[in-house]
Steps between C-alpha positions, in 0.01 A plus 500: 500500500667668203432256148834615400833485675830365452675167609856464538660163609903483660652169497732487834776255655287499786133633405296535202350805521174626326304846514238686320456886527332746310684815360307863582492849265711624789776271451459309789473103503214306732585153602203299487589195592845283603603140527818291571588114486840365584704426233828314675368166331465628178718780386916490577706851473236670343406222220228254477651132553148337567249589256241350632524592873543881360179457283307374840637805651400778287176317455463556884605847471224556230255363645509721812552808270153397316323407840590868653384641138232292421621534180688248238879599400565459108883647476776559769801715466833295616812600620834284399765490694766233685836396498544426149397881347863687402541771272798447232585810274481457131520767154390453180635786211418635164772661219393708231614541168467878535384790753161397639263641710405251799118474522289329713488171257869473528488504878218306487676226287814496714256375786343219308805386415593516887194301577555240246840424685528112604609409809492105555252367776457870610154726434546844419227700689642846538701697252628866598655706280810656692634740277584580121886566355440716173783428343729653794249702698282274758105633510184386673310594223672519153229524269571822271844477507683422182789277542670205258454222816311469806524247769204378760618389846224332713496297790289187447333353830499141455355237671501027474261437237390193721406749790292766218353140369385425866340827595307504188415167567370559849263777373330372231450146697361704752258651221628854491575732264866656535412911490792585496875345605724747697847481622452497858830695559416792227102487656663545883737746385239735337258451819798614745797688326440902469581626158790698645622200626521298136608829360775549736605129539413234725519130613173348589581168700151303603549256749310211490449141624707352325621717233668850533415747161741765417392750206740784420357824334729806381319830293156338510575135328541143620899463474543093749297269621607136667345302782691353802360208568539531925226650696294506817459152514931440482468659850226276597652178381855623672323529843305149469844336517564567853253315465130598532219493336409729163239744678665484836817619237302745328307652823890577657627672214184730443488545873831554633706515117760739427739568176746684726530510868809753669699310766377677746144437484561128511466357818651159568299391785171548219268168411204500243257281579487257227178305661384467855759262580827603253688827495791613280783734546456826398851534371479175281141644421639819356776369320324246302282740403741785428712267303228408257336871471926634435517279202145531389545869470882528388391259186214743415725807489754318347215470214554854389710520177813702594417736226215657696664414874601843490185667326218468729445823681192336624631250685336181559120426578434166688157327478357177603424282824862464542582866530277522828801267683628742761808707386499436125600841455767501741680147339464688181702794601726312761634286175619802387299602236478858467137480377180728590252271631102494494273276624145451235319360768115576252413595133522859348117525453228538704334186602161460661390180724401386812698198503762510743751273297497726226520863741786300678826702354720234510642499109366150469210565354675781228578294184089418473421845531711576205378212343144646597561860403654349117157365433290692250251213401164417688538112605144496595281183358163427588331501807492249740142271518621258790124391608209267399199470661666714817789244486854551445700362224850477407600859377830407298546269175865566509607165621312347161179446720148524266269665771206387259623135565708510880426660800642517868332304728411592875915473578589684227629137297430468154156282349311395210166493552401342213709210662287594854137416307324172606576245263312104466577243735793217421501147546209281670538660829389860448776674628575863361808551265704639657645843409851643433602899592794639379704663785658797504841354303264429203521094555213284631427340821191263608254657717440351812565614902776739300266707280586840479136671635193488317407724224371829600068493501479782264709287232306160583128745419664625205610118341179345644289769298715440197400132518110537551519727236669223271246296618144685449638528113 
């Protein structure tokens, strides 16, 4: 297994997704290892609500990435994303007394100044410089010309402090280094869009969960960015009010789901079988779903500023879980929207695994590629010793376990055993004190008919030996 390689982490409505890979001299990236944990309990429209929960999760997530590697993980790269990221345009200028030549310290200047803009409760994370109005010619890159003012425009990608405060947070309880933070939208969009396509101008929409990204690109720069917050789920939650239950809800629409259906392929006498002993229309099916996927995709379109509606020669390039619905396409063009449309169903570069979720070309897996293929930084730490004496110990600390001091008992619970070493009788009668084991919440229980397995043989050697030793000195 390679000592160096890459680990990039995407915090989903739905999953938390983590992967290491190692890049090649040909270009080409190989996954070496992938994990997921459901985040539905812990992260809302993209954001982290429940630190905790999230901290358990990527903990999981790390854990199996070190197992497959048998290798520690120092540093992650991250992805940040949800519903509360929007771009909002801003310009900072410059007057001079007389004709000056703009060098790259002027520019430079007029960008600090754009990153020391304050924006209440809000985190800038992303400043991009739009364009440049020399006194009353606009230029992408104005340094040599003389002029008496220049003017910056930029469009500043903002996001809640609270929600920047929380990721951070999550990390570094989680004892990992942050790599690198990306803008998940900018990290997909690099991964998937051709350069043609940003050239030309185009609307990448990424359909998620619970979230629905639109970035707009015109000659090559980052011009919009806003997040719907409807996704997927919307659909799911529509269809459990029949009612029915969430993956009976969520098994129909991937099954039988459609975001446009022509009259005449709908057949009244039709029944989905909700469970063995419930059906539902297939008419009330379709329009429930329809309905939802109409408005989820006229409210991304309707994202697009009106002064590039007209601009994008490229069309529009849909991504995402949501985008494999049946007929996306089709509802995009049947709302009238006079649009060229691609699907990015996989990354621009060359990937190499045998892992089926990751060679699945479904979009869903596209932002952590990007994320993946941003990295530049070995995350590598030290290897992983999980065994004494042939026996296996605990192989993470993340949780704020000492391995020196705890170790997992025979069913995998938490104990001290210092605590588990005979100690002198108590009282007249003789019996044994009795000793406490932490369970697996970190509280303490009396041992009894209830105790959690005894401590692995290998471990009880290992303590005994420690002991005799003690004692012979």
């Amino acid at each position: 297994m390679s000592k160096e390689f890459i680990v990039a982490i995407e915090l989903g409505s739905s999953m938390i997704r983590g992967i290491a890979g190692h890049k090649n001299p040909d270009g080409s990236i190989t996954v070496l290892a992938y994990a997921t944990e459901k985040s539905n309990q812990c992260i809302r429209k993209g954001a982290v609500y429940n630190v905790d929960k999230t901290v358990q999760a990527i903990n999981s997530v790390v854990t199996r990435i070190e197992s497959a590697l048998t290798m520690r993980i120092e540093r992650v790269y991250v992805g940040i994303g949800g519903q509360s990221v929007h771009s909002v345009k801003n310009s900072k200028e410059k007057t001079f007394p007389l004709e000056t030549r703009i060098s790259d310290e002027i520019v430079d200047s007029l960008r600090d100044d754009n990153a020391a803009t304050i924006y209440p409760e809000m985190q800038l994370l992303y400043p991009v410089a739009q364009e440049f109005k020399v006194d009353s010619q606009r230029q992408v890159d104005p340094v040599g010309i003389q002029c008496h003012r220049i003017e910056g425009n930029f469009l500043n990608i903002l996001c809640r402090k609270n929600n920047y405060r929380n990721l951070n947070n999550c990390f570094e309880r989680a004892g990992l280094q942050i790599a690198e933070m990306y803008l998940s939208p900018v990290a997909l969009a690099d991964s998937v869009l051709s350069g043609t396509e940003k050239r030309t101008g185009c609307a990448l929409i990424d359909f998620g969960a619970q979230t629905t990204t639109v970035a707009v690109y015109y000659k090559s720069i980052l011009r919009h960015l806003s997040v719907v917050p409807l996704g997927g789920e919307n659909i799911t939650q529509d269809l459990e009010s029949y009612p029915m239950e969430r993956d009976e809800a969520e098994n129909l629409k991937i099954k039988y789901g459609s975001a446009y259906t022509e009259n005449e392929n709908v057949d009244p006498t039709k029944k989905y079988d909700i469970n063995p002993t419930r059906k539902i229309d297939s008419v009330k099916f379709l329009e429930i779903v329809e309905a939802r996927s109409t408005e989820i995709i006229a409210n991304a379109i309707n994202q697009i500023p009106t002064e590039y509606a007209d601009k994008l020669i490229s069309g529009i390039v849909i991504t995402g879980g949501g985008a494999n619905m049946r007929n996306v396409q089709l509802a995009i063009e049947k709302l009238n929207y006079n649009y060229k449309i691609r699907q990015a169903t996989f990354v621009k570069q060359a990937i190499k695994s045998n892992k089926a979720e990751v060679n699945n070309h479904n979009g869903t897996l596209n932002t952590l590629l990007g994320l993946l293929a941003k990295g530049d930084m070995n995350c590598a730490g030290s290897p992983i010793s999980n065994t004494i004496f042939g026996q296996e110990l605990n192989p993470s600390e993340r949780a704020g376990v000492r391995p020196e001091e705890e170790m997992k008992d025979g069913n995998g619970k938490i104990s001290n055993p210092k605590e588990d070493q005979p100690e002198p009788a108590r009282g007249n009668n003789g019996a044994e004190k009795e000793k406490d084991e932490r369970d697996g919440q970190g509280t303490t229980k009396t041992p009894g008919s209830n105790r959690g397995g005894k401590i692995r043989n290998g471990l009880k050697k290992f303590w005994k030996h420690l002991m005799e030793e003690e004692e012979n000195q």
